[in-house]
C-alpha positions, 0 to 999 in steps of 0.5 A: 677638412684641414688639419689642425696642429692640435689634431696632428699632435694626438693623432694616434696609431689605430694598427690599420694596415696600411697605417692612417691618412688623414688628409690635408688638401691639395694632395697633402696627407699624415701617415700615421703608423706603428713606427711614427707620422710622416707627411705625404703628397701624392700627385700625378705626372705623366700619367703616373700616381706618385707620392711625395715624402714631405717629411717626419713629424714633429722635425716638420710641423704641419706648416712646414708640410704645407709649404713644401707641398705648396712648392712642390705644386708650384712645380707641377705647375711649371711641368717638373716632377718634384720627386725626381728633383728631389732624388736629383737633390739627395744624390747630389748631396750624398755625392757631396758628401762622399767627395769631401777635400780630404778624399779627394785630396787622398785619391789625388796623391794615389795618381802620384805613385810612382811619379813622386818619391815617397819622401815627397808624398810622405812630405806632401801629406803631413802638411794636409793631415797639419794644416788643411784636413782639420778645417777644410778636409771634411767640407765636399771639395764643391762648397769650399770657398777662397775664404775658406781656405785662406782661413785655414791658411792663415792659421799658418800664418800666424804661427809663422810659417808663412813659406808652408802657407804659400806651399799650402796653397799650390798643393790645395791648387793641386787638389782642386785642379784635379776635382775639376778634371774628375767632376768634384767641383767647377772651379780651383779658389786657390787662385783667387787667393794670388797675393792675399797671403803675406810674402815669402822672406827668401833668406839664403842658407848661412855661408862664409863668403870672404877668403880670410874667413874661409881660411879661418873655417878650413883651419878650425876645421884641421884642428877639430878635436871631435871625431875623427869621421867628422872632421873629415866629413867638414873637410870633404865638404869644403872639397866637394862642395855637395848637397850635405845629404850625399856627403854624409850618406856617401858609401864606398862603392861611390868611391873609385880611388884608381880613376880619383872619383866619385860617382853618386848613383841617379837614385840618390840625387836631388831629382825627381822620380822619373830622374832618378829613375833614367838619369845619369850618375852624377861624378865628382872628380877627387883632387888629390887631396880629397883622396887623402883624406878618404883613405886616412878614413878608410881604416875606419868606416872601409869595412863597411857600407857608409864613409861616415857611418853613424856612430850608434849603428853602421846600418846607417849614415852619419846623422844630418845635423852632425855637421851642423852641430861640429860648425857650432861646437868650433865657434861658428855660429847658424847664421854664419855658416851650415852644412849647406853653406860649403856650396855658396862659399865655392861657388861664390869663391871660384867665381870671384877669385879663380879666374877661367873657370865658367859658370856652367861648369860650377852649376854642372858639378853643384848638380844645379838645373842646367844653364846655356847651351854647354848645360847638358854637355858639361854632365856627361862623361865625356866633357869632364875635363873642365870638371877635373881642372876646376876641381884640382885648382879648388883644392889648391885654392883651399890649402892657400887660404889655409895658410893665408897665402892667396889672402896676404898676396890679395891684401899687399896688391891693394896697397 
């Protein structure tokens, strides 16, 4: 005789041992014990008596039990086993479950130890842990969708960031990529997101370009009335023509004042870790006046590790918006010139205005990736005198434009 839903509903526990079964048909039967009521199926496959949970009552309704024993029927009429497909289900979903983006994502970054700098990884984190973990990280990796992640991309979007969004992009790309190699998920959305997102607006770092006003920049610079150890971190900035980060962190044991030179270990390069790690130092020749002006500094900062120390502690260097906030202070505005801007201003000059001097050779003491067949050559210690010449010729280019003398001989020879 069939169940009924009012039968199901007062059906009570009778402290049988085994519980009570009160059958349905096809199999089908309520298991009442002291615990609740559960539906069951047993049926035989392969020879074998097993039982089927259909699931707990009243969270499934005797309808709903019968569907799902009808479905599993279907099965065995087709030669599955419904229980191992279930079990097949469930382990497929705990698998799911325990492979979401975030834990994917963070296993991903453990094969990177030693391979990226903690900076970058740190870097590399803080925009998932933004603006990815909140929307995707909890979904497993093999259900997120292209739409999915625009979304979340979009969300960067609309707050302006649009460059982070593209870089969001190629590192879930990462992620992805490395779900497939382990087994996580089949495919990488990323890439069918190419072009959906708004494009990057490349805007060069700020720089003065034209002579007159490079001289009015090396002047404001002499007359800087700040502190001393900025105004000289201006100047060798204009001479040297580094990366901001290795003029304010450069220590005196970098300095070699017999052979004019400045060597800036591997570690401490723009490079990636293996680069860091095997690389050759990067040397910066010192003209003569590059020399004076580390030596009127000297008394100083020489007693300790940093030439530009900060000002709070000597346990560290000079801050990274030091030089920025002395441009601004001297009438310079951020979108006229910055601290990363004395690298164009001599790279756009020498090859404008200092004839004989080639390109590689620039890109060579800018510590750019490597151009040309003389590329690799120029960086190594024995190919350093075009270094030393075009970093004299500079110097002195630079005390011209200082008094106005190269702007005056340029201006009278165009009338």
């Amino acid at each position: 005789m069939a169940l009924t839903a009012t039968f199901v509903k007062n059906a009570k526990y009778t402290v049988a041992p085994a519980g009570d079964k009160h059958r349905d048909g096809g199999g089908m039967y309520l298991l009442v014990n002291a615990s609740g009521k559960y539906w069951r199926m047993d049926y035989r496959f392969a020879d074998k008596r097993k039982t089927l949970a259909l699931g707990v009552y009243p969270t499934v309704s005797l309808q709903k039990a019968r569907k799902r024993r009808d479905a599993a029927r279907e099965l065995l009429a087709d030669g599955k086993d419904p229980g191992a497909l279930k079990r097949e289900e469930r382990q497929a979903t705990a698998m799911a479950a325990a492979n979401t983006f975030e834990l994917v994502a963070r296993e991903f970054l453990q094969t990177k130890v030693g391979a990226w700098t903690p900076m970058y990884a740190a870097k590399w984190m803080r925009g998932m842990e933004k603006d990815l973990f909140p929307y995707i990280g909890k979904l497993p990796i093999a259900t997120v969708t292209p739409p999915m992640l625009l979304e979340a991309l979009r969300k960067c979007e609309k707050r302006g960031a649009i460059e982070s969004a593209h870089t969001l992009r190629q590192t879930a790309g990462q992620v992805f990529r490395y779900g497939i190699q382990t087994g996580r998920c089949e495919r990488n959305p990323s890439q069918d997101l190419q072009g959906a997102l708004k494009p990057v607006t490349t805007k060069n770092m700020a720089a003065i370009l034209e002579p007159d006003k490079v001289g009015s920049l090396l002047r404001a610079i002499d007359a800087y009335s700040g502190q001393p150890m900025t105004r000289v971190a201006l100047a060798l900035s204009a001479l040297l023509f580094q990366r901001p980060g290795n003029v304010r962190q450069m220590e005196w044991v970098w300095v070699d004042f017999d052979s004019a030179m400045l060597t800036i270990p591997s570690k401490d390069m723009k490079r990636r870790i293996h680069q860091k790690i095997n690389g050759r130092p990067h040397l910066v020749p010192l003209a003569p006046q590059a020399v004076s002006l580390l030596k009127e500094i000297m008394p100083l900062t020489g007693h300790g590790r940093y030439v530009f120390p900060s000002l709070r502690t000597g346990e560290r260097p000079m801050s990274n918006n030091t030089i920025n906030a002395a441009l601004r202070r001297m009438g310079f505005e951020k979108d006229e010139m910055s601290a990363h801007g004395f690298r164009a201003t001599a790279r756009t000059l020498m090859i404008e205005r200092i004839k004989g001097i080639a390109a590689d050779v620039i890109e060579a003491q800018l510590a750019h990736g490597k151009s040309g067949p003389l590329g690799n050559a120029y960086d190594r210690a024995e190919f350093m005198e075009q270094r030393w010449k075009m970093m004299r010729e500079w110097a002195n280019y630079l005390d011209k434009l200082r008094i106005g003398a190269d702007v005056i001989s340029i201006r009278s020879r165009m009338k």
